[in-house]
ZATI-120410 format. One line per 10 residues: number of its first residue (from 0); their letters; for each residue x, y, z of C-alpha. Coordinates in Angstrom, 3 decimals, padded with zeros to 6 digits. Example, Ala and Ser with C-alpha at 12.3 -4.5 7.8 and 13.67 -1.06 7.14 Angstrom:
2
0) as) 012.300,-004.500,007.800  013.670,-001.060,007.140 $
//
This chain:
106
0) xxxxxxxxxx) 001.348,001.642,022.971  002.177,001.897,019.362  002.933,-001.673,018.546  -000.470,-002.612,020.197  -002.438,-000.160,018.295  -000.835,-000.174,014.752  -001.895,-004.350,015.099  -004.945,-003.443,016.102  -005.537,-000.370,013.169  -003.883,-002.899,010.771 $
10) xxxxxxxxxx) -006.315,-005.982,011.636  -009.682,-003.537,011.107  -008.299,-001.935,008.321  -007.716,-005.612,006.754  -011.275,-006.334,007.953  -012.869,-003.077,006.404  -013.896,-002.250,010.047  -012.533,001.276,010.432  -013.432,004.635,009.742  -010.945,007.687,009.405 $
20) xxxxxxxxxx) -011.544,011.241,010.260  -013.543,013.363,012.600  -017.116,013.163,011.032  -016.991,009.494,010.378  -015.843,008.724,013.657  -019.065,011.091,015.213  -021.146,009.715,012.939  -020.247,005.485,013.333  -019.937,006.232,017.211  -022.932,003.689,018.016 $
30) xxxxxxxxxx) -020.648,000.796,015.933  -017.368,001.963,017.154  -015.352,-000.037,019.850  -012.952,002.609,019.999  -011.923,005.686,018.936  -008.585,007.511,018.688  -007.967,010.979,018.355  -004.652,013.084,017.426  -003.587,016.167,019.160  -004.430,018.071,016.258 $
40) xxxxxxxxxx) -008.331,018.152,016.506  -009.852,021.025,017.842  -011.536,021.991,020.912  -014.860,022.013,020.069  -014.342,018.630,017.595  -012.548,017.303,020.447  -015.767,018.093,023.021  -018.116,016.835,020.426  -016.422,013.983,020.119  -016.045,013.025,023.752 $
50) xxxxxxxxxx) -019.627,013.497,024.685  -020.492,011.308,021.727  -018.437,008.508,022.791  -019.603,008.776,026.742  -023.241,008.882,025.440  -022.597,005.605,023.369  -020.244,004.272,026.003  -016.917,004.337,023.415  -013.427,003.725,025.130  -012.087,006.987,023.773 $
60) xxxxxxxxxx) -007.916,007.352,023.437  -005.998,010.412,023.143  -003.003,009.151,020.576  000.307,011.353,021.702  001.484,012.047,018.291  -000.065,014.330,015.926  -002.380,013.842,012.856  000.585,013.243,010.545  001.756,010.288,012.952  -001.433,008.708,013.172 $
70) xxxxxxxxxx) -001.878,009.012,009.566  001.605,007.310,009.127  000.783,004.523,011.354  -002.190,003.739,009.745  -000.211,002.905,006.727  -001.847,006.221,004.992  000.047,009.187,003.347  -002.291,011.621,004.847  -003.304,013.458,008.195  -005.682,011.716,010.622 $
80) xxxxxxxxxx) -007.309,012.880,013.047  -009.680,010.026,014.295  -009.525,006.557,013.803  -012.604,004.442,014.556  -012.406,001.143,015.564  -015.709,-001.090,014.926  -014.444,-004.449,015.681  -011.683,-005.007,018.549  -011.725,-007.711,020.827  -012.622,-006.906,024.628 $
90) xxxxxxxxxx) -008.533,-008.244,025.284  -006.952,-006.304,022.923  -009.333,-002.991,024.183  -007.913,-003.466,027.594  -004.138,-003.866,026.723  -004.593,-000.775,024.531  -005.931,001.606,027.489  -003.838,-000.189,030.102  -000.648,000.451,027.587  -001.862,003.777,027.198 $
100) xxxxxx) -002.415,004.485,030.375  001.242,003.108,031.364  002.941,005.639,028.463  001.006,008.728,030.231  002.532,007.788,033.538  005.986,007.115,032.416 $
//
């Protein structure tokens, strides 16, 4: 899954067409293609978060590492939380969850 989704961070974060952290994610979920969280969010974040996205129908994945990984593979030298997505091609979306969902089952 990484590979896919650190192209796919890198491309929007070329583009200008991401958003980090859990706030901006809630609050760009309407422009958002997709959103990954960390395992470090919180409960009630995490709830917020999730009924957001299935109210704006957002592909929502949970990234295994924690916010310190996704921070790192976003090229940044802080903790992330949630990435937002706003421009991802249908394609790459589906490789990303079907990846994902591959790396669960394994």
């Amino acid at each position: 899954m990484a590979k896919l989704l650190e192209k796919a961070i890198k491309d929007a974060i070329e583009d200008g067409k991401v958003s980090f952290g859990t706030k901006e994610a809630l609050g760009g979920m309407k422009n958002s293609k997709l959103v990954v969280l960390s395992h470090s969010i919180p409960s009630e974040t995490l709830q917020k978060i999730n009924d957001a996205a299935k109210s704006a129908k957002v592909q929502m994945l949970n990234y295994r590492g924690s916010s310190v990984e996704l921070g790192r593979l976003c090229g940044a030298q802080f903790r992330i939380s949630a990435v937002s997505l706003k421009t991802l091609s249908d394609t790459n979306l589906k490789a990303i969850i079907k990846d994902a969902e591959q790396g669960q089952s394994s």
